[in-house]
N, C-alpha and C positions, 0 to 999 in steps of 0.2 A: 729405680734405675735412673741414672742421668747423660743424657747424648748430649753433646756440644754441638752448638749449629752449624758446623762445618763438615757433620757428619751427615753422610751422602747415603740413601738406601739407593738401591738399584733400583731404576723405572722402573714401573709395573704398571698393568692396567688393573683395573677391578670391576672388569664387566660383572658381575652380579651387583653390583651397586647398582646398576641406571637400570632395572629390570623390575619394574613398579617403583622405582624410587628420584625418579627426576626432577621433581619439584624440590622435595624434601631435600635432597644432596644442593640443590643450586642454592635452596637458600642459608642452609649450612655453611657451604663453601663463603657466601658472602657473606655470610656472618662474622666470622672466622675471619677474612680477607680485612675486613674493619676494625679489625681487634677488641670484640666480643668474644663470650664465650658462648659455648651449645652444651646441652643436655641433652643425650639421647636417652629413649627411654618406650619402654613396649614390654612384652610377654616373654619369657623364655624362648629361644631357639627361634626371635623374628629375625633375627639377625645384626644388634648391637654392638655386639663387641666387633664383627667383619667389617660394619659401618667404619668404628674405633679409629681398628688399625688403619682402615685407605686415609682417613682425616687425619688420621696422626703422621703417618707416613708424607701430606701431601704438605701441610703446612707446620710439620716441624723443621724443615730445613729453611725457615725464615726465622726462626728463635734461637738463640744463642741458646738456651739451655732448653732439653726437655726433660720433665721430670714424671715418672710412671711408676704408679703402683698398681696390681690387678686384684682382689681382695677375692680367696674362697670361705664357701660357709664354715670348713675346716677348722680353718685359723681364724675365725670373726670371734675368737674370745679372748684371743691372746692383747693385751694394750700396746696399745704403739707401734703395731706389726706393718700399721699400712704405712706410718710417719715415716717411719724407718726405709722402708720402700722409698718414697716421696724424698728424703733429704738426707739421707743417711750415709752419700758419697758426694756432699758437696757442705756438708757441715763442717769439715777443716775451711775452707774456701770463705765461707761466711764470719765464722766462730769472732774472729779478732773486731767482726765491727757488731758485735751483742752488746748491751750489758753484761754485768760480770752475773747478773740473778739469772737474766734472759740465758743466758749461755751456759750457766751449770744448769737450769733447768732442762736445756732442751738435749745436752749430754747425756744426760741419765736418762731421760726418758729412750732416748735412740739407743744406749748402750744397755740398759737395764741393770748399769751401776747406780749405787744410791737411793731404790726404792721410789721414783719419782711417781707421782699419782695427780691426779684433776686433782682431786680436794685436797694435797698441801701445796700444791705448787700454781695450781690452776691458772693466776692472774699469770704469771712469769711465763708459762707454756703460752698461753696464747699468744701473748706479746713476742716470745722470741720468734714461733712460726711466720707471723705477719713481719717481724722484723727482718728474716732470714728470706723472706721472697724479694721483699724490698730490695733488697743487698744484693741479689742478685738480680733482677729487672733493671738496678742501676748501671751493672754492666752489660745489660742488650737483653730482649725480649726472652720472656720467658713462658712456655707451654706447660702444663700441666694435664696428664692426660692419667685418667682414673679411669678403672672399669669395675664392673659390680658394686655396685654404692652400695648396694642393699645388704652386702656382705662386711663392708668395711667396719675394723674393732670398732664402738663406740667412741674412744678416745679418741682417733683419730680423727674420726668423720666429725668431732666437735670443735677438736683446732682448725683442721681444713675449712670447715665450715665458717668459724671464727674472723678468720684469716680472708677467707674469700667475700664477705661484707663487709670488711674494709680497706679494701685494697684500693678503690677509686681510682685514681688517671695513673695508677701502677702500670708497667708491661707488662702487665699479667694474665695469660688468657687460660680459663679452666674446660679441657675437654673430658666429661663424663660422660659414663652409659650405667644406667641402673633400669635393674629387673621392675616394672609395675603394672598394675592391672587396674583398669580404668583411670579418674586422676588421681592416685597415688605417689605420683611424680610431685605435689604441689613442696609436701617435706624435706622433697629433697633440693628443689627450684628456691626454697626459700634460704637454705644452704649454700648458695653460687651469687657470685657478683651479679648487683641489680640486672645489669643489661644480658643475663641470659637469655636464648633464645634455646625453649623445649621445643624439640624435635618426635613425633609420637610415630612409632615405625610401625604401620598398621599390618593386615593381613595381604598377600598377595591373592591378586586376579586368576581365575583357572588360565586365561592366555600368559601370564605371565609366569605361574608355575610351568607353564607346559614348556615356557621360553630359558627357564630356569634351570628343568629334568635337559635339556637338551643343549644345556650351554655344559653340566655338569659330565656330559656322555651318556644320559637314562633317551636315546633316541628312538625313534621309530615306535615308542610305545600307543595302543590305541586309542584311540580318542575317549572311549570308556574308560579306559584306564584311569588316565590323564585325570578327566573329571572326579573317578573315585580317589583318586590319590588327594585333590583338592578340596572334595568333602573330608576324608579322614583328620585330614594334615590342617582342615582350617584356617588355609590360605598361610600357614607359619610355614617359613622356605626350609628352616633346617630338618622339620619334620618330613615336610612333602621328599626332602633328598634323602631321607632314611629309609622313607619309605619306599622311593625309586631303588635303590641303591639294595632294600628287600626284595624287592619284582627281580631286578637283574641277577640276582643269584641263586635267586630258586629257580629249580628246575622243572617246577610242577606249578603254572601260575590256577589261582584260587578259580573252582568254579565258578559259572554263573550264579547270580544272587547273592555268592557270598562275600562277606566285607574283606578286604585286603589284609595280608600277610602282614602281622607289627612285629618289627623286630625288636630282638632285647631292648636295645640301646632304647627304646619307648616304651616298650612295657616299665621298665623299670621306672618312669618316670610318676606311674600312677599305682603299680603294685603294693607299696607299701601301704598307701589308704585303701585300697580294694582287701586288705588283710587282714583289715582291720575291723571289716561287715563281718555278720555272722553268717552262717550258711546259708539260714532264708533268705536274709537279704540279698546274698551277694546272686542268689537265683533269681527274686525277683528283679533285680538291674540287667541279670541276662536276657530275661524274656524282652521288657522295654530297649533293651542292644539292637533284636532284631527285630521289632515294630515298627513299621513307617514311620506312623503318627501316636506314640503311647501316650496314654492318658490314666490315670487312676481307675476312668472305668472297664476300660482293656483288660489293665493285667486282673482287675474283679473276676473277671469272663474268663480271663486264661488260667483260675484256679489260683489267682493269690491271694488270697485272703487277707493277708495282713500290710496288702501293700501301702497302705499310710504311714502306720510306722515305721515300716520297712526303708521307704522312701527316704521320712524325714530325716533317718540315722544317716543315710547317704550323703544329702545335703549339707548337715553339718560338720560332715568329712572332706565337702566338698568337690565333692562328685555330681551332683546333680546343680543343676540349677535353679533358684526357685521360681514360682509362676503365680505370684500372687492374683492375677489379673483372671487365671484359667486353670484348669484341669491338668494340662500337657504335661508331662513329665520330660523334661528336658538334661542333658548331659552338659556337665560343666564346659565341656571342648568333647570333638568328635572323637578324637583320638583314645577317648576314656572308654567309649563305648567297644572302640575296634580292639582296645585293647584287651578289657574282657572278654568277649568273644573269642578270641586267640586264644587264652588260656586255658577256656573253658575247656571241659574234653567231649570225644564229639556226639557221646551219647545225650551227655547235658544238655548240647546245641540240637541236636536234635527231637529233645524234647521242648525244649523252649519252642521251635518251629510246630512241632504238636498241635500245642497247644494252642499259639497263633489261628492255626488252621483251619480252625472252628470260629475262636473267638473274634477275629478282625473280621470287619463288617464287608469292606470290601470286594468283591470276588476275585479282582486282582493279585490281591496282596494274600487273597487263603491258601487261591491257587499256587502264588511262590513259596510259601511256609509248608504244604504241600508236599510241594516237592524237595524241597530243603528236607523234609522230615523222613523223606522217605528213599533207601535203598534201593539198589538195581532197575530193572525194569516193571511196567507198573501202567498197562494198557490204559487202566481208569484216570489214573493221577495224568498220564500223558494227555489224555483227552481234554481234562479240564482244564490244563497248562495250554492247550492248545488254542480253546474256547477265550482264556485269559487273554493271550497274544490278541484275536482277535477282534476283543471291545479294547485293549488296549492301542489298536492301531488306526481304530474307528475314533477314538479320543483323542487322536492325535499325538497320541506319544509312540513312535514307531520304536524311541531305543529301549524302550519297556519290553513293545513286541518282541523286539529282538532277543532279548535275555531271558525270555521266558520261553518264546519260540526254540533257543537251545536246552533248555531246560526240559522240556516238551521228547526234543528229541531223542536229550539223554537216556528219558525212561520209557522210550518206544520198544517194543519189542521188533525183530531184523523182521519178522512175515508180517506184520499190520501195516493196512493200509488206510490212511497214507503211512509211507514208511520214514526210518528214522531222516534218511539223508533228504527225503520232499519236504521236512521239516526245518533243519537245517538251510536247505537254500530260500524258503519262504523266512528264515531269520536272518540269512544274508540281505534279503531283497529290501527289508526293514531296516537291515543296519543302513543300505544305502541310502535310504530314502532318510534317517535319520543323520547323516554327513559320517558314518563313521566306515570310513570308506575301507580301512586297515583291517577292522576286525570282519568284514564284507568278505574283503579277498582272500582272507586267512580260512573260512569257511568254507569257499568257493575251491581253494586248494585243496584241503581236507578231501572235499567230496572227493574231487575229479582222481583223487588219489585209488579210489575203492570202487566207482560208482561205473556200470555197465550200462544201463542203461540208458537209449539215446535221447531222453528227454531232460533226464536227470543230469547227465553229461553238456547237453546246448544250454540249458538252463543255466550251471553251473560256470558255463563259457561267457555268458552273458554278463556273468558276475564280475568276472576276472577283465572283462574289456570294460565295463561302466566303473568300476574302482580305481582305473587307469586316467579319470577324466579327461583333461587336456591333451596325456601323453601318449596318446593312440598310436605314433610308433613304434614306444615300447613293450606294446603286447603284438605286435603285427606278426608274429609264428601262430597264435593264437586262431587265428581265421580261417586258413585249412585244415587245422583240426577241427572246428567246430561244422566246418560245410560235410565235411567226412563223416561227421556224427549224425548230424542230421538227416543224411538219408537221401530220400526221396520225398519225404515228410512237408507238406505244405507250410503247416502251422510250424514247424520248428526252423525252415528254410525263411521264412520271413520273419521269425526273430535275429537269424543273421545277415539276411539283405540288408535290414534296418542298422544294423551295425554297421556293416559294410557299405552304408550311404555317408556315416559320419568320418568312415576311414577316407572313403573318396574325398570328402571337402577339408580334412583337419589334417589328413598323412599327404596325401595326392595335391591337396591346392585344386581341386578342378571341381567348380559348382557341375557343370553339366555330369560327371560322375555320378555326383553324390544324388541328384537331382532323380537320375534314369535308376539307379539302385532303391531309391524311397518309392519311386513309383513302382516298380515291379517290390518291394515287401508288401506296400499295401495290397495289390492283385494278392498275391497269394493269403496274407493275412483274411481277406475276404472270400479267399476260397473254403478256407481253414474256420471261419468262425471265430477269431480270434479277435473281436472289434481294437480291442485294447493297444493289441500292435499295428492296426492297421488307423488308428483316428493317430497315432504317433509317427506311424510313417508318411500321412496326410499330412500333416501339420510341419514335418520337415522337408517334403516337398514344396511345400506353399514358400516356407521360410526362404529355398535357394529363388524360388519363381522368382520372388519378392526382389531379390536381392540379384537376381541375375537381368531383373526389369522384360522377364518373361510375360507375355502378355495373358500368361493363364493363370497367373498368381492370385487376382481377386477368385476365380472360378473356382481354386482350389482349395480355398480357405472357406469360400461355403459348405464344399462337400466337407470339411474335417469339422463344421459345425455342426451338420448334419446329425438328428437324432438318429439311434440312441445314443447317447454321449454319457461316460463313463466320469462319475466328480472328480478322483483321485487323476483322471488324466487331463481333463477339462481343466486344470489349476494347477499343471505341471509346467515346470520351466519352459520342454519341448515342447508343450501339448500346442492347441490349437487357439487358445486366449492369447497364449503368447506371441503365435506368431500373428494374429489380427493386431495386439497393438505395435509390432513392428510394421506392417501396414499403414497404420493408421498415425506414426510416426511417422515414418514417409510421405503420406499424402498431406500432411499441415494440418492432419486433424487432433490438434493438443489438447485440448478439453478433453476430447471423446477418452485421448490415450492415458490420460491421468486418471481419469474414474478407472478405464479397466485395470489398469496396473492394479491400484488400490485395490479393488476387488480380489485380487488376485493375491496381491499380497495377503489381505488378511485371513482368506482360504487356507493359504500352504501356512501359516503360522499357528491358524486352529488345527489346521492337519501334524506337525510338528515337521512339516516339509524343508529339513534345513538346510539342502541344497537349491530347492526352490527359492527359497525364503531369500539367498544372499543373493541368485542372480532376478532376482524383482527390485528388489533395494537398490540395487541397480540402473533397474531399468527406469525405477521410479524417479532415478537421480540423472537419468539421461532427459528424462521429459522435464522434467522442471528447471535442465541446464537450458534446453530449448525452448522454453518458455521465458528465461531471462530470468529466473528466479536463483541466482549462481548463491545466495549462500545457502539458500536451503538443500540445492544440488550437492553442496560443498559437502555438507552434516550429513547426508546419507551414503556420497560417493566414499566416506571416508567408516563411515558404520558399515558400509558393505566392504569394505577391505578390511576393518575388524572382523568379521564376522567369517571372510575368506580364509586369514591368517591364522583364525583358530580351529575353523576346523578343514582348513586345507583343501577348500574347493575353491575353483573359478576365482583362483588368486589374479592368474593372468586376466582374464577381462574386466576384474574390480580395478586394476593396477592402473588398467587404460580409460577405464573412467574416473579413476582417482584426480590422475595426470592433469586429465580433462580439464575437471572441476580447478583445479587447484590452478591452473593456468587464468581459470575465467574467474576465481570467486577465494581464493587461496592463496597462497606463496609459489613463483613462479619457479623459483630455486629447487622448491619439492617437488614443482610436477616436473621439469629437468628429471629429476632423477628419478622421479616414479616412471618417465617415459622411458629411460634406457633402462629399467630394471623391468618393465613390459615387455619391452624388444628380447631382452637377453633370456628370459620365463619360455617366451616365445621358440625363440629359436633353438633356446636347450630339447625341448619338445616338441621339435619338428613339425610345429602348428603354423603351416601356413596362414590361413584365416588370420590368427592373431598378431603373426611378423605382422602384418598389414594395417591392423587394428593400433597395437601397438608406436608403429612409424606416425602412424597418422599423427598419436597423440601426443609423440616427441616434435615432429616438425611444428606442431601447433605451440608448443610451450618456448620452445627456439623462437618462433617469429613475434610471441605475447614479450620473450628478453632481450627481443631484438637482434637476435642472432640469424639473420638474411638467408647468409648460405647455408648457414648449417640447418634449416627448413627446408630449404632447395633441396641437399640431399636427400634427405630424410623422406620429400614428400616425392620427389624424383620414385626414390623405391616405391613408395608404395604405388605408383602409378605402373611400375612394369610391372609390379607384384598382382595387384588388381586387373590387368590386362591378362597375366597367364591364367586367372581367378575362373576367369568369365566374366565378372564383374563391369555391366554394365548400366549401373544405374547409378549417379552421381548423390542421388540421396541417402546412399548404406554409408559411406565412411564420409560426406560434405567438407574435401581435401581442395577440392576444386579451387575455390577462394583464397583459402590460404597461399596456395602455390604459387597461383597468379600475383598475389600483392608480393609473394620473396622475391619471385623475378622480376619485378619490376623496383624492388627495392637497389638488384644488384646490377639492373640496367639492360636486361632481358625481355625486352617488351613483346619483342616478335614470337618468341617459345609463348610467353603468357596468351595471347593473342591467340595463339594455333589452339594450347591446350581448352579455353574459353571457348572455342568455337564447336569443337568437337564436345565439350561438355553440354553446352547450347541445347545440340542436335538429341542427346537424347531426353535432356530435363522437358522439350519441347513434347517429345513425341510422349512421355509419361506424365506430362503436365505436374511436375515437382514446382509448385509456385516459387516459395522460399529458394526452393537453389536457383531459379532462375535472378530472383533479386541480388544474392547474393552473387553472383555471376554477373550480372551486372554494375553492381558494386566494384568488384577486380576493374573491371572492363574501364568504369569511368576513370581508375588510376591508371588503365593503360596510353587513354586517350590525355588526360594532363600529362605523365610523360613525354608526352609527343608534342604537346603545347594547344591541345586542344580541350582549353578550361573551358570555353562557355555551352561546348556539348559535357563534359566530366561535370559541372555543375547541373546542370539541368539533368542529368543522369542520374548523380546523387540524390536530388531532389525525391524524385519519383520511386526512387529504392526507399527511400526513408520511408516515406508514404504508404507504399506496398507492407512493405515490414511491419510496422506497423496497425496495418488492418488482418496480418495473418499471426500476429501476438508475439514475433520473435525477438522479445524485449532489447536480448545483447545483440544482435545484428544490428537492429534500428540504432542502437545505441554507437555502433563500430559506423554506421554509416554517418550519423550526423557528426562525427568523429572526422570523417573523412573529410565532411562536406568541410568541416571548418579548417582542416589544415589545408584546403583546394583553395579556401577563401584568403590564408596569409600572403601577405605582400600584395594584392590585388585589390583595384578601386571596391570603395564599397567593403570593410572588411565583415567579418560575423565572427563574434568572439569563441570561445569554446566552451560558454555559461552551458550549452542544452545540451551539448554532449557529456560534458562532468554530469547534471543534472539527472541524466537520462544511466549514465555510468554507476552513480549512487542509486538511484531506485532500484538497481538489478543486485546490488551487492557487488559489485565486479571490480573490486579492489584494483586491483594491477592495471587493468584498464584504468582506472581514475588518476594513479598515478603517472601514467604515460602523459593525463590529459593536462595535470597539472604542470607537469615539466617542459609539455608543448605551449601551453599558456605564459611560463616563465620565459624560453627561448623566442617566444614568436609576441611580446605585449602588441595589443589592440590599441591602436589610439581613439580617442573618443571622436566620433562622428559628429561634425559642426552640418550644422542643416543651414544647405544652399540657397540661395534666391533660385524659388522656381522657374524661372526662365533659364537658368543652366542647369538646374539638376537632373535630366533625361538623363545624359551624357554620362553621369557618374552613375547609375543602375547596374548593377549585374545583369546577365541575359539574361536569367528568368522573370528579376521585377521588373526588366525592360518590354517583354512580351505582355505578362499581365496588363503593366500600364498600357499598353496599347489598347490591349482589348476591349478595357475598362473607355479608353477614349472613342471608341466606336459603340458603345453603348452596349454592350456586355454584358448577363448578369454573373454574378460569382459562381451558380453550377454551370452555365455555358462555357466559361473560361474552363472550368475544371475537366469541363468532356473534352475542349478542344486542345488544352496542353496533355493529357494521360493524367492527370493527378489529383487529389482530394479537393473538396470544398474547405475542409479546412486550413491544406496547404496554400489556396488562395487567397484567407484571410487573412493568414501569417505574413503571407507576401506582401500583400497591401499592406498592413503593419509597417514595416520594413519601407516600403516606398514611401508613408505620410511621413514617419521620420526624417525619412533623408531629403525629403523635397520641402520638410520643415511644413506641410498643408495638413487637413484636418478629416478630408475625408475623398472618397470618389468623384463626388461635384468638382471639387479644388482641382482636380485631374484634369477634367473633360475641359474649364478655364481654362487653364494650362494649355492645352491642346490648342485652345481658340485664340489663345493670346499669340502662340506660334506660329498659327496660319496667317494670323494678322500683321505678322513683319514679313 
C-alpha cells in the first residue's frame, strides 16, 4: 500500500505504548526523527506490530510516500507477494525512469506476467527495486514500513534486503518489526540500512501489566490475580489481556491454587505441539504444570517412571525448556503449562495433584496438592491445609497463607470447630497483611453475608474498615453495625474503639478523639486478654501524644514496650517500634531512628509484611531526608511509591514523601505535582491528617521553585488545618520555617514574626533542638528584612553551628545558603563556595541550582587585603566581635562560650579576619590593637 505525505491519520494517542515502553519509544522516536531506520523486534504477542502502527502513523506524515507491506505465514510462499505490497501502486509513477531490463524485470515480477524469477532475472530485480526507491526518495522522503519479517516470501525479503544496503544518503528510511527469540533479529539487522537502530520489546513489569489490565477496562481485579495473570502471561501484554479479557467473562473465577482460565485464542497457540506428545508424556508435563519446583526427581516420586524420555520428546517440540546446568524441568513460557492444565480434564488434574501429595517434599506444597486433589469437605485434608497456612505465615509469605487458608476453608465441614467462615476471615487477616486488600474485603463480605455470630461478624467488620485504608469515610455506616455486634463483649468492643480511634484522627481531623478512643481500647483490650489489641491501641495512643506534644507521650510508649510483646505486632507499621522512631524523629535522635527503622524494615520483609514494608521505606526515607542524605531519601521515597502504586496501599503518604524528596534531592517540577496529586488523594478521602501532610509537602516544593505566595497559601492551610488537628507540636509536619521565609519573601514580616513566636513557645517547652534552629533561621530573614544584618548575621552564624552538631546536613546547608545571600552587597562579602559545597554533599540538586544562579546574579569580587590599621572597619559583626576578644587576651573556647557558638566556628572566623586584615595570626591582632591605642 502507498499513502502520500499529505495524507493526514486522525490524532490518536497510544497510551499503551508509554506502559513499560518509555525509553525504548524515546529512542525510536529519535532515531526516526534523524532519518534512521528501527527494527523492532521480540516474541509473539509483546506488542510489535501496536509499536508498528503508532511509529508509522507518527512519522509518516513527514514522508511524501509511505510504502506498507504486512507479510502472513499463509502467504510466505507465494514470490513477490510482499514486493507487490511494497511498490505495486507506485510502479507506473516510477516505470519511465527504469532501465528498459530494470523495468520489464520488476513488471513481471509485481504482475506475475512472464515468469519472472531470482535466478533468470536476479541482477535486473535487484537493481530496479534499489532503482525505483531512488526515484522516488528523489521526489521527497520516503517510509517504508514492513511488519512480520519473519513471514515475508523469500523473494521479497532478498530485494528488500538488497535494496536496503545500498541505499546510503537516499531518503529512505525502513520501519520493521519481526517475530524473534533471543538474538535472532541479527539476520534480519543485517538486512536493513547500516544505520539501523534494533529495538528488543522485552516482557512487561507485574505493575505495569496491572497498568495495562486497567488502561484495557480488566479493573478492580485483585492483586492475586493481577500477579497470576503476570506469571501466566510472562510479562507478554497481548497474553496478560487475553487473559484479563478470560477472568472478565467468566462467571465462575478459578479456585484457589488453581492456575488461571486460558482462553482459546492461547490455547491454540501451543495445542498443536502438545498433540503432538504421546499420552505419557503429555501426563507427565501435566504433573510438572502443577509442581512448584519440578525436577526429574519429583515426577520419579510422583510415579513417572519414564520421565527422561518423556521430557526430552517435549523439549525438542519445544515445550520445555532445557537445564543443562540442573535437574529443574522448566516450561518453555508459562503460558504452556497454564495451557495444559486447562485442557486437561479434571479427573486427570486431579490425579496429577495426587500424586504431588505425597511426593513433594514440602508440607506446603503437599498440603495444596491435597486439597486440589481432593472433593467436598474433608475434616483431615482441612486440618492439614490449615497447619500449612500457618508455617506459611510464620515464613512470611502471608499470600500463601491466605490461599491455602481459603482452601482450608472450602473443605471444612459447617459443625467443626474452628469453622468454615473462622477460617476464611484468619485468610482475609493474611490477605491484609500480604497488601491484597481487594481479595481481604471480598472475603470479609462473603462472611458477613451468612455469618451470626458476634465475633465472627466484629472480626469480619474489622476486615472491611482495614481494606478501606486511607478512605475511612467510606466505610463510616460500618461502625454502628460493628458496636451493635459486639455486644457488651470486652474483647470485641476494643477491637472497635481501636478503629474508632483511627476514624476520630483520619474522618474527624481531631487527635484528642482519636487519642481518648485508643486509650479506652486498650483498658478494655486489658480487661479482655487480648494483649495484641491492646500493645496496638498503646502504640496509637503514644503516636497522637507524640504528635499532639502531649506530655505523656514518652510514658506511653514505654508502657506499649512493655513485655510480653507480641513479634508480628512489635514490627508492624502501627505497632510500638514505629511509633518510638517517630519519637525519636522528633527528638534529633537520627542515628538511634535509622537503626530502628532498619530493624524494622527487615522484620516485616522476612515477615512478607507488605503493607508494613512500604510504609518503613518510607519512614526510612524521611530519616535519611533529615539527615541530609536527599539522594538516598530520593531512591527509596520513590521505591515506596512504587511499591504503594502496585499494591495500592499508603499511596497518599508515599505521595507526600515523594514530593518531599524530590523537592530536596529530585526534580522540583515532579514534586509540584506529586504535591497537588497528595492534596487531591487526600481530600478525595476525606483524610484530614493527610490534607495537612500533603499541603505541607506542596507549599515546600512552591517555595524550593520559588513560587512565594503560592507556599503562603498552601502552608497558610495547613496551619488552620493543624490548629483544628490539635496539632501542637512544630516537630510532626516542620512547616514552620518554610512559611516564615514565603512571607518574608512577599514582604510579610510582621505575620512571619507572630507565627515564629508562637512556634518558639512550644519547640521551647518540648525542647525540639533542630526546629528551634530552624526557627531561628526564618527569624534572622526576618530581622535583615527590617535591615537588621548584623544581628541576621550573627544569627545565621550560630544556626549553622547548631545544625550542624544535631547532623541536619540540608538545614545546615539551607542556612549557610542564607548566611551567604545576607552577606551580597555588604562590606566584607562571603561567597557562596560553602553553601554549594555543603548543597553537593547532600545530594540536594535544586538547592545547588538556586546556589548557582545566586552566585551568577550576585558575583563576589575578590577581597584585596587592607593595611591593618583600617581593616577593623571593614569586618562583619561577628569577625568584629571575635577580633576583639582575641585583643583582650581570649582563648578560642572562651570566645566560643561567650558569643553561643563552636570552637570551630571561631577558627573559621579568625580565618576570615587574617585574610582581610592581610596578618598571619592572633599575635598580628593584639599588634593591631596596640598600634591603635598608640595614635
Amino acid at each position: 500500500m502507498t499513502v502520500r505525505g499529505d495524507f493526514k491519520e486522525p490524532a490518536r494517542r497510544h497510551p499503551d505504548l508509554v506502559i513499560g515502553r518509555g525509553e525504548l519509544f524515546t529512542a525510536a522516536r529519535e532515531q526516526l526523527a534523524r532519518g534512521g531506520s528501527v527494527l523492532l523486534h521480540g516474541p509473539a504477542g509483546i506488542g510489535k506490530s501496536t509499536a508498528l502502527r503508532a511509529l508509522a502513523s507518527e512519522y509518516g506524515t513527514a514522508a511524501r510516500t509511505v510504502l506498507r507491506c504486512s507479510a502472513t505465514e499463509s502467504e510466505s510462499h507465494l514470490p513477490f507477494l510482499a514486493l507487490a505490497d511494497l511498490l505495486g501502486l507506485v510502479v507506473d509513477e516510477v516505470s519511465d525512469q527504469l532501465p528498459v531490463a530494470q523495468r520489464t524485470a520488476l513488471e513481471s515480477a509485481l504482475t506475475g506476467r512472464g515468469e519472472s524469477t531470482l535466478q533468470r532475472d536476479g541482477l535486473a530485480l535487484r537493481l530496479a527495486v534499489l532503482s525505483a526507491l531512488r526515484a522516488l526518495a528523489a521526489a521527497g522522503p520516503v517510509l517504508v514500513v514492513a511488519d512480520d519479517l519473519q513471514w515475508l516470501d523469500p523473494a521479497s525479503a532478498e530485494l528488500l534486503g538488497f535494496a536496503a544496503r545500498r541505499l546510503g544518503d537516499t531518503r529512505v528510511q525502513l520501519l520493521c518489526a519481526v517475530r524473534t527469540e533471543g538474538q535472532e533479529y541479527d539476520r534480519h539487522l543485517q538486512a536493513s540500512p547500516p544505520d539501523t537502530l534494533a529495538v528488543r520489546l522485552g516482557a512487561l513489569s507485574r505493575a505495569q501489566v496491572s497498568a495495562l489490565l486497567d488502561h484495557r477496562g480488566y479493573t478492580g481485579l485483585p492483586r492475586s490475580t493481577v500477579r497470576d495473570i503476570h506469571r501466566t502471561s510472562g510479562g507478554n501484554p497481548f497474553f496478560a489481556l487475553e487473559l484479563g479479557r478470560a477472568l472478565a467473562e467468566n462467571p465462575t473465577p478459578p479456585r484457589p491454587g488453581e492456575p488461571l482460565p486460558v482462553p482459546t485464542s492461547l490455547r491454540a497457540l501451543v495445542l498443536n505441539r502438545l498433540d503432538m506428545l504421546s499420552v505419557e508424556a503429555r501426563r507427565t508435563l501435566l504433573v510438572a504444570s502443577v509442581g512448584a519446583r519440578p525436577t526429574l526427581a519429583l515426577l520419579h516420586e510422583a510415579g513417572r517412571d519414564n520421565a527422561e524420555a518423556e521430557t526430552a520428546q517435549a523439549a525438542e517440540l519445544g515445550l520445555l525448556a532445557t537445564e543443562p546446568e540442573g535437574p529443574a524441568v522448566r516450561f518453555a513460557h508459562p503460558l504452556i503449562s497454564a495451557a495444559l492444565y486447562a485442557e486437561a480434564p479434571a479427573q486427570e488434574r486431579r490425579a496429577a495433584h495426587a500424586a504431588l501429595s505425597t511426593a513433594a517434599s514440602d508440607p506446603i506444597e503437599r498440603a495444596r496438592h491435597l486439597a486440589l486433589a481432593t472433593t467436598g469437605t474433608d475434616p483431615e485434608a482441612a486440618a492439614r491445609l490449615a497447619e500449612a497456612a500457618a508455617l506459611a505465615r510464620d515464613r512470611g509469605a502471608p499470600s500463601v497463607a491466605a490461599s491455602l487458608g481459603l482452601l482450608a476453608a472450602r473443605h471444612t465441614p459447617a459443625d467443626d470447630a474452628p469453622g468454615p467462615d473462622e477460617r476464611r476471615l484468619q485468610a482475609a487477616e493474611d490477605a491484609i497483611t500480604a497488601g491484597e486488600v481487594d481479595l481481604a474485603r471480598d472475603i470479609a463480605r462473603d462472611v458477613l453475608t451468612r455469618a451470626t455470630a458476634p465475633a465472627d461478624r466484629v472480626r469480619a467488620w474489622m476486615v472491611v474498615i482495614e481494606a478501606a485504608g486511607q478512605a475511612l469515610g467510606e466505610v463510616d455506616t460500618v461502625y454502628p453495625q460493628a458496636v451493635a455486634d459486639a455486644g457488651d463483649d470486652p474483647g470485641l468492643l476494643a477491637l472497635v474503639h481501636y478503629q474508632l480511634a483511627w476514624r476520630g484522627l483520619v474522618v474527624e481531623g481531631d487527635f484528642a478523639i482519636g487519642r481518648e478512643e485508643a486509650a479506652h481500647a486498650a483498658e478494655l483490650a486489658a480487661r479482655a486478654g487480648d494483649r495484641r489489641t491492646e500493645l496496638l491501641a498503646l502504640a496509637f495512643q503514644a503516636q497522637t501524644e507524640i504528635l499532639m506534644g502531649h506530655p505523656d507521650g514518652p510514658e506511653t510508649i514505654k508502657r506499649a514496650l512493655k513485655e510480653p510483646q507480641l513479634p508480628e505486632v512489635a514490627c508492624h507499621h502501627n505497632g510500638a517500634g514505629a511509633a518510638r522512631h517517630r519519637w525519636l524523629i522528633m527528638s534529633d535522635q537520627l542515628p538511634e531512628a535509622r537503626s530502628t527503622v532498619n530493624a524494622l524494615l527487615r522484620e516485616v520483609r522476612r515477615r512478607g509484611m507488605v503493607e508494613s514494608e512500604v510504609h518503613f521505606v518510607r519512614l526510612l526515607a524521611e530519616t535519611e531526608l533529615r539527615s541530609g542524605h536527599c539522594g538516598r531519601a530520593l531512591d527509596l521515597a520513590r521505591e515506596s511509591m512504587r511499591l504503594a502504586r502496585d499494591s495500592g496501599i499508603g499511596e497518599v503518604p508515599s505521595a507526600v514523601l515523594a514530593s518531599i524528596a524530590e523537592s530536596s534531592g529530585g526534580d522540583v517540577e515532579r514534586a509540584l505535582t506529586l504535591g497537588h496529586e497528595a492534596v487531591e488523594l487526600a481530600e478525595r478521602a476525606g483524610d484530614q491528617m493527610y490534607i495537612s501532610r500533603g499541603l505541607t509537602a506542596l507549599g515546600h516544593a512552591q517555595l524550593v521553585a520559588g513560587d512565594a505566595a503560592g507556599a503562603v497559601r498552601s502552608l497558610r492551610r495547613v496551619r488552620d488545618l493543624e490548629h483544628g488537628l490539635g496539632i501542637t507540636d512544630p516537630a510532626r509536619g516542620r512547616w514552620h520555617g518554610d512559611l516564615a521565609e514565603a512571607l518574608v519573601r512577599i514582604g510579610e514580616t510582621d505575620e512571619a514574626q507572630q507565627l515564629l513566636d508562637v512556634a518558639r513557645e512550644q519547640a521551647l517547652r518540648l525542647g525540639r533542638e533542630s526546629v528551634l534552629a530552624v526557627l531561628d533561621r526564618a527569624e534572622a530573614l526576618v530581622r535583615a528584612a527590617r535591615g537588621e544584618y548584623e544581628a541576621a548575621l550573627a544569627q545565621l552564624t550560630s544556626v549553622q553551628d547548631r545544625l550542624t552538631k544535631l547532623g541536619y546536613g540540608l538545614e545546615e546547608a539551607r542556612a549557610a545558603f542564607a548566611l551567604a545571600s545576607l552577606h551580597t552587597g555588604r562590606p566584607g562579602p562571603k561567597s557562596y563556595d560553602e553553601a554549594a559545597r555543603l548543597f553537593r554533599r547532600c545530594r540536594a540538586l535544586p538547592w545547588v541550582r538556586q546556589v548557582e544562579a545566586a552566585a551568577v546574579a550576585n558575583p563576589v569580587e575578590p577581597i584585596t587585603p587592607t593595611p591593618a590599621s583600617e581593616g577593623l572597619e571593614g569586618l562583619a559583626s561577628m569577625e568584629r566581635q571575635v577580633a576583639a576578644l582575641v585583643m583582650e587576651g581570649a582563648t578560642n573556647r572562651e570566645i566560643a562560650a561567650r558569643l553561643f557558638i563552636s570552637v570551630k566556628t571561631v577558627e573559621a572566623t579568625l580565618t576570615r579576619v587574617y585574610r582581610k586584615l592581610g596578618i598571619r595570626s592572633r599575635v598580628d591582632i593584639v599588634r593591631l590593637a596596640a598600634a591603635r591605642r598608640a595614635k
